[in-house]
N, C-alpha and C positions, 0 to 999 in steps of 0.2 A: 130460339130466335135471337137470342141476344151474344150466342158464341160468334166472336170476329175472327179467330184464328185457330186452327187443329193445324199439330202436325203432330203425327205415329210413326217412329221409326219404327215400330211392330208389322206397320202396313206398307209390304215391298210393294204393292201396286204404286205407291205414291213416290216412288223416288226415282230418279233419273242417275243411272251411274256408268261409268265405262264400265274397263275388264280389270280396272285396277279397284273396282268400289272406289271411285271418286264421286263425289255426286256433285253434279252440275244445279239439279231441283228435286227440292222435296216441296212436294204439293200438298195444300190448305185442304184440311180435309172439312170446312165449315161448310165450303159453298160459297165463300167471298172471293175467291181466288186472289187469295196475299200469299202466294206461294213465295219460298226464299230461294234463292239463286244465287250462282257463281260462276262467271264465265273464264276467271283466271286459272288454268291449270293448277300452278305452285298451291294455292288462296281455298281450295277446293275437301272440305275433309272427307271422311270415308266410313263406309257404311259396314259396322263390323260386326258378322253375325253372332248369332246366339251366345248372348253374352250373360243380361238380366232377365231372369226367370226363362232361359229358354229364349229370349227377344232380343231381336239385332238393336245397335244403336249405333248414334252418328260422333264419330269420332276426332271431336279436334285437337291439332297438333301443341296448341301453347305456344309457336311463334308466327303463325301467319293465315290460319285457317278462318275465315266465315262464312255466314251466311245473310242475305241481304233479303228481304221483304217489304220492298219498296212499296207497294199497295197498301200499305197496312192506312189506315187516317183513323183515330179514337183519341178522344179527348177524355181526362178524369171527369166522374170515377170509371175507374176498371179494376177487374181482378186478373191476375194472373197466373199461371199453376206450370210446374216444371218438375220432371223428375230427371236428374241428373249426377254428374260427379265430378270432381274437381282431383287431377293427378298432381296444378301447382303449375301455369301456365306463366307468360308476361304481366307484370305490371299488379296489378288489381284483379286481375283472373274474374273477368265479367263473363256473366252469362248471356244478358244481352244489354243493351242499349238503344238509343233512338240514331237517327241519319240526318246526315246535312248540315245541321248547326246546333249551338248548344242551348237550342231557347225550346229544342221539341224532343226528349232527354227520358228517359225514364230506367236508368243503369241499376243492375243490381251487381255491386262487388264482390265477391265469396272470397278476398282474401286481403280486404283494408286492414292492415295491422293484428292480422290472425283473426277476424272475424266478418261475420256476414254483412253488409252496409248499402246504405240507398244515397246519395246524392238528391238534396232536397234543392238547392239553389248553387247556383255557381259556387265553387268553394268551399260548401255547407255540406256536410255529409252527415247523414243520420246513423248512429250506431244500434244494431239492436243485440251487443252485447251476447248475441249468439255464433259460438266457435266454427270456424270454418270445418262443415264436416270433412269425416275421413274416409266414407264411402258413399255409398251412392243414398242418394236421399230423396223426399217432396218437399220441393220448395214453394210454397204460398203467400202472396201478395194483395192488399188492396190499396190503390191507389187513388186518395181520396182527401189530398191535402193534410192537414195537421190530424186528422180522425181516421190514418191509413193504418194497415198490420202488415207484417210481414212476420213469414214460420215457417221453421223446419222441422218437419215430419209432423206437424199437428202442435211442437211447442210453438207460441207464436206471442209477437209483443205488439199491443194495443196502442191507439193515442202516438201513431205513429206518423212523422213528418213527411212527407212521398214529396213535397213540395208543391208546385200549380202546374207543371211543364207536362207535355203532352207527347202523345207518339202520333203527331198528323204527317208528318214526313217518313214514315216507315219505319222498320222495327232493324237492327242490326244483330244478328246472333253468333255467336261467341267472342266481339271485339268490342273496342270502343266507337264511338260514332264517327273518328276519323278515321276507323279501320287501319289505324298506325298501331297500336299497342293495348296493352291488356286482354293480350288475347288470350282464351280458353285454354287451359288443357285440361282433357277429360271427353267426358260423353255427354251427350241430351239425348235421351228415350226419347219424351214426349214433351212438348207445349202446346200451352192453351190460354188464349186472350177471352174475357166475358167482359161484354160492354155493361159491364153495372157494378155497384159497389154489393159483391155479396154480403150477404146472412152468414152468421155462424153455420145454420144448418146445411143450408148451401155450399158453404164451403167446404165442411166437413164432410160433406156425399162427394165432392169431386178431390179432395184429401185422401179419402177412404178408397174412391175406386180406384185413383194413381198406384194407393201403394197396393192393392190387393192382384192388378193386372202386373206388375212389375216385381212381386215375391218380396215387398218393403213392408206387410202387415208389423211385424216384428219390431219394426223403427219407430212406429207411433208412437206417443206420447202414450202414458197408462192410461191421461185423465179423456182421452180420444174415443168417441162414441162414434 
Protein backbone atom coordinates (compact mmCIF):
# COMPACT_ATOMS: atom_id res chain seq x y z
CA UNK A 1 0.00 0.00 0.00
CA UNK A 2 2.57 2.33 0.55
CA UNK A 3 4.63 1.63 -3.17
CA UNK A 4 4.17 5.16 -5.16
CA UNK A 5 6.05 4.27 -8.11
CA UNK A 6 7.12 0.69 -10.00
CA UNK A 7 8.63 0.73 -13.10
CA UNK A 8 10.14 -2.93 -14.78
CA UNK A 9 11.97 -2.66 -17.66
CA UNK A 10 11.58 -6.64 -17.40
CA UNK A 11 7.81 -6.01 -18.08
CA UNK A 12 7.40 -5.16 -21.99
CA UNK A 13 3.71 -5.05 -21.36
CA UNK A 14 4.46 -1.61 -19.65
CA UNK A 15 6.35 0.30 -22.29
CA UNK A 16 5.38 2.24 -25.22
CA UNK A 17 8.15 2.23 -28.05
CA UNK A 18 8.31 2.73 -31.83
CA UNK A 19 10.24 0.38 -34.34
CA UNK A 20 13.44 2.10 -33.28
CA UNK A 21 12.80 1.00 -29.26
CA UNK A 22 12.41 4.63 -28.47
CA UNK A 23 10.05 4.72 -25.67
CA UNK A 24 7.59 7.42 -25.55
CA UNK A 25 6.00 5.53 -21.79
CA UNK A 26 7.05 3.36 -19.51
CA UNK A 27 4.08 2.65 -17.24
CA UNK A 28 3.83 2.74 -13.13
CA UNK A 29 3.45 -0.54 -12.38
CA UNK A 30 2.12 0.54 -8.55
CA UNK A 31 -1.39 1.43 -9.66
CA UNK A 32 -0.79 5.24 -9.06
CA UNK A 33 -0.37 5.92 -12.50
CA UNK A 34 3.06 8.23 -12.24
CA UNK A 35 4.00 6.72 -15.53
CA UNK A 36 7.21 8.61 -17.18
CA UNK A 37 6.98 9.97 -20.56
CA UNK A 38 8.64 11.73 -23.38
CA UNK A 39 7.30 13.18 -26.30
CA UNK A 40 10.47 14.61 -27.87
CA UNK A 41 11.84 12.40 -30.45
CA UNK A 42 15.80 13.40 -30.07
CA UNK A 43 15.07 13.30 -25.71
CA UNK A 44 13.57 9.75 -25.95
CA UNK A 45 15.87 6.68 -24.79
CA UNK A 46 15.61 2.93 -25.76
CA UNK A 47 14.67 -0.12 -24.72
CA UNK A 48 17.62 -2.58 -25.08
CA UNK A 49 16.88 -6.30 -24.82
CA UNK A 50 18.31 -8.95 -22.97
CA UNK A 51 21.05 -7.42 -21.52
CA UNK A 52 20.89 -7.99 -17.34
CA UNK A 53 20.18 -11.49 -16.38
CA UNK A 54 18.40 -12.21 -19.49
CA UNK A 55 16.35 -8.71 -18.96
CA UNK A 56 15.76 -5.78 -21.34
CA UNK A 57 16.70 -2.38 -19.91
CA UNK A 58 16.11 1.33 -20.75
CA UNK A 59 19.02 2.99 -22.17
CA UNK A 60 20.12 6.52 -21.88
CA UNK A 61 22.29 8.21 -24.10
CA UNK A 62 24.45 10.68 -21.64
CA UNK A 63 23.68 13.81 -23.81
CA UNK A 64 20.02 14.49 -24.02
CA UNK A 65 17.75 11.40 -23.00
CA UNK A 66 14.80 11.30 -20.15
CA UNK A 67 12.31 10.58 -18.75
CA UNK A 68 9.52 12.71 -16.89
CA UNK A 69 7.01 11.50 -14.18
CA UNK A 70 5.12 14.35 -13.66
CA UNK A 71 2.36 12.72 -11.28
CA UNK A 72 4.66 11.66 -8.89
CA UNK A 73 3.56 14.19 -5.43
CA UNK A 74 5.60 12.46 -1.89
CA UNK A 75 6.85 14.27 0.48
CA UNK A 76 9.95 12.81 3.16
CA UNK A 77 10.29 10.39 4.31
CA UNK A 78 10.61 7.88 1.42
CA UNK A 79 12.63 5.29 0.22
CA UNK A 80 13.91 4.62 -3.00
CA UNK A 81 15.51 1.58 -4.80
CA UNK A 82 17.12 1.50 -8.40
CA UNK A 83 19.18 -1.05 -10.08
CA UNK A 84 21.22 0.36 -12.66
CA UNK A 85 24.57 1.44 -14.48
CA UNK A 86 26.44 4.30 -15.14
CA UNK A 87 28.73 4.09 -18.77
CA UNK A 88 29.88 8.30 -17.64
CA UNK A 89 27.18 10.63 -19.08
CA UNK A 90 27.06 14.91 -18.69
CA UNK A 91 27.70 16.66 -15.97
CA UNK A 92 26.96 14.80 -12.53
CA UNK A 93 25.72 11.70 -14.34
CA UNK A 94 22.03 11.78 -12.17
CA UNK A 95 19.94 9.08 -11.90
CA UNK A 96 17.14 11.03 -11.10
CA UNK A 97 15.96 14.31 -9.82
CA UNK A 98 12.90 16.21 -8.92
CA UNK A 99 10.95 18.85 -11.80
CA UNK A 100 10.06 22.49 -12.02
CA UNK A 101 12.23 24.33 -9.40
CA UNK A 102 14.71 23.77 -7.05
CA UNK A 103 12.92 23.79 -3.75
CA UNK A 104 11.12 20.00 -4.80
CA UNK A 105 14.76 18.12 -5.46
CA UNK A 106 15.71 14.88 -4.46
CA UNK A 107 19.00 14.20 -7.09
CA UNK A 108 21.17 11.31 -6.64
CA UNK A 109 24.64 12.03 -8.55
CA UNK A 110 26.70 8.75 -9.46
CA UNK A 111 29.57 10.82 -10.48
CA UNK A 112 30.38 14.28 -8.00
CA UNK A 113 34.04 13.98 -7.97
CA UNK A 114 34.22 10.03 -8.59
CA UNK A 115 31.70 9.28 -6.12
CA UNK A 116 28.06 8.60 -5.17
CA UNK A 117 26.31 12.08 -3.74
CA UNK A 118 22.74 13.49 -2.65
CA UNK A 119 22.18 17.36 -2.68
CA UNK A 120 20.91 18.24 0.70
CA UNK A 121 20.10 21.98 0.23
CA UNK A 122 21.01 24.40 -2.39
CA UNK A 123 24.75 24.09 -2.88
CA UNK A 124 25.28 21.59 -0.01
CA UNK A 125 26.02 18.18 -1.35
CA UNK A 126 26.23 15.29 0.93
CA UNK A 127 29.15 12.86 0.23
CA UNK A 128 28.77 9.19 0.94
CA UNK A 129 32.26 8.51 0.18
CA UNK A 130 31.16 5.56 -1.91
CA UNK A 131 33.02 5.10 -5.48
CA UNK A 132 31.06 5.68 -8.49
CA UNK A 133 30.34 1.92 -9.54
CA UNK A 134 31.76 0.38 -12.55
CA UNK A 135 28.99 -1.97 -13.45
CA UNK A 136 25.70 -2.42 -12.80
CA UNK A 137 24.59 -2.15 -9.35
CA UNK A 138 21.32 -1.70 -6.33
CA UNK A 139 21.16 1.51 -5.49
CA UNK A 140 19.27 2.33 -2.03
CA UNK A 141 18.01 5.33 -0.60
CA UNK A 142 16.02 6.84 2.56
CA UNK A 143 15.09 9.99 2.53
CA UNK A 144 14.46 11.19 5.83
CA UNK A 145 16.25 14.63 6.48
CA UNK A 146 19.60 14.42 8.64
CA UNK A 147 18.52 10.44 9.83
CA UNK A 148 18.60 9.38 5.75
CA UNK A 149 20.93 6.21 4.11
CA UNK A 150 21.92 5.76 1.04
CA UNK A 151 23.85 2.13 -0.46
CA UNK A 152 25.19 0.47 -3.09
CA UNK A 153 24.63 -3.03 -3.27
CA UNK A 154 23.65 -3.40 0.43
CA UNK A 155 27.00 -1.34 1.51
CA UNK A 156 25.19 1.60 2.84
CA UNK A 157 26.08 4.97 4.99
CA UNK A 158 23.74 5.86 8.04
CA UNK A 159 22.99 9.51 9.79
CA UNK A 160 22.69 10.56 6.25
CA UNK A 161 21.74 14.39 5.30
CA UNK A 162 18.92 13.81 2.10
CA UNK A 163 18.02 17.32 3.27
CA UNK A 164 13.80 18.54 3.76
CA UNK A 165 13.09 19.03 -0.31
CA UNK A 166 10.53 16.97 -1.53
CA UNK A 167 9.52 15.26 -5.00
CA UNK A 168 5.65 16.99 -4.99
CA UNK A 169 6.25 18.36 -8.50
CA UNK A 170 7.27 14.99 -10.17
CA UNK A 171 10.23 12.79 -10.36
CA UNK A 172 12.81 13.44 -13.52
CA UNK A 173 14.82 10.33 -14.59
CA UNK A 174 18.09 10.43 -16.06
CA UNK A 175 18.74 14.36 -16.03
CA UNK A 176 18.64 17.22 -14.03
CA UNK A 177 15.41 19.02 -13.11
CA UNK A 178 16.00 21.52 -15.78
CA UNK A 179 16.49 18.76 -18.09
CA UNK A 180 19.61 20.95 -19.47
CA UNK A 181 22.44 18.70 -18.24
CA UNK A 182 23.71 15.85 -16.26
CA UNK A 183 22.31 13.57 -18.08
CA UNK A 184 22.51 9.67 -17.63
CA UNK A 185 24.60 7.54 -19.48
CA UNK A 186 23.88 3.93 -18.99
CA UNK A 187 20.79 1.86 -18.14
CA UNK A 188 17.79 1.72 -15.36
CA UNK A 189 16.40 -1.95 -15.04
CA UNK A 190 14.14 -1.04 -12.50
CA UNK A 191 12.78 1.85 -9.90
CA UNK A 192 10.84 1.99 -6.97
CA UNK A 193 9.43 4.95 -4.72
CA UNK A 194 7.80 3.52 -0.97
CA UNK A 195 6.16 6.27 0.63
CA UNK A 196 7.84 5.54 4.22
CA UNK A 197 11.17 5.66 5.71
CA UNK A 198 12.06 1.82 5.64
CA UNK A 199 13.32 -0.73 8.28
CA UNK A 200 16.65 -2.23 7.84
CA UNK A 201 14.56 -5.44 7.14
CA UNK A 202 12.55 -4.02 4.83
CA UNK A 203 14.94 -2.72 2.99
CA UNK A 204 17.13 -5.41 2.84
CA UNK A 205 13.94 -7.86 1.41
CA UNK A 206 13.59 -5.31 -1.50
CA UNK A 207 17.68 -5.01 -1.71
CA UNK A 208 17.65 -8.74 -1.87
CA UNK A 209 14.98 -9.26 -4.55
CA UNK A 210 16.49 -6.28 -6.84
CA UNK A 211 19.75 -8.05 -7.02
CA UNK A 212 18.43 -11.80 -7.02
CA UNK A 213 15.73 -10.86 -10.38
CA UNK A 214 18.60 -8.86 -11.91
CA UNK A 215 21.78 -11.74 -11.57
CA UNK A 216 23.42 -8.92 -8.91
CA UNK A 217 23.28 -11.62 -5.71
CA UNK A 218 27.15 -11.68 -6.23
CA UNK A 219 27.41 -7.68 -5.75
CA UNK A 220 26.02 -7.67 -2.06
CA UNK A 221 27.77 -6.65 0.62
CA UNK A 222 29.08 -10.13 2.68
CA UNK A 223 27.50 -8.58 5.79
CA UNK A 224 23.91 -8.77 3.55
CA UNK A 225 21.18 -11.08 4.84
Amino acid sequence: SELKLWLDAADSSTITKDGSNKISQWNDKSGNNNHATQSTADNKPTLTSSVLNGKSVISFDGSNDYLTASALNISQPYSIFVVAKTTGGSGRDYIFDGVTNDSHRSMVALNKSGTVQIQASIGVWSNSNISTPAGYFTFSSIYNGTNGLVGINGTTVSSFNTGSRNLSNGLRIGANWTANGDFLGGDIAELLIVDAALNTSDRQSIEGYLAHKWGLLGSLASSHV
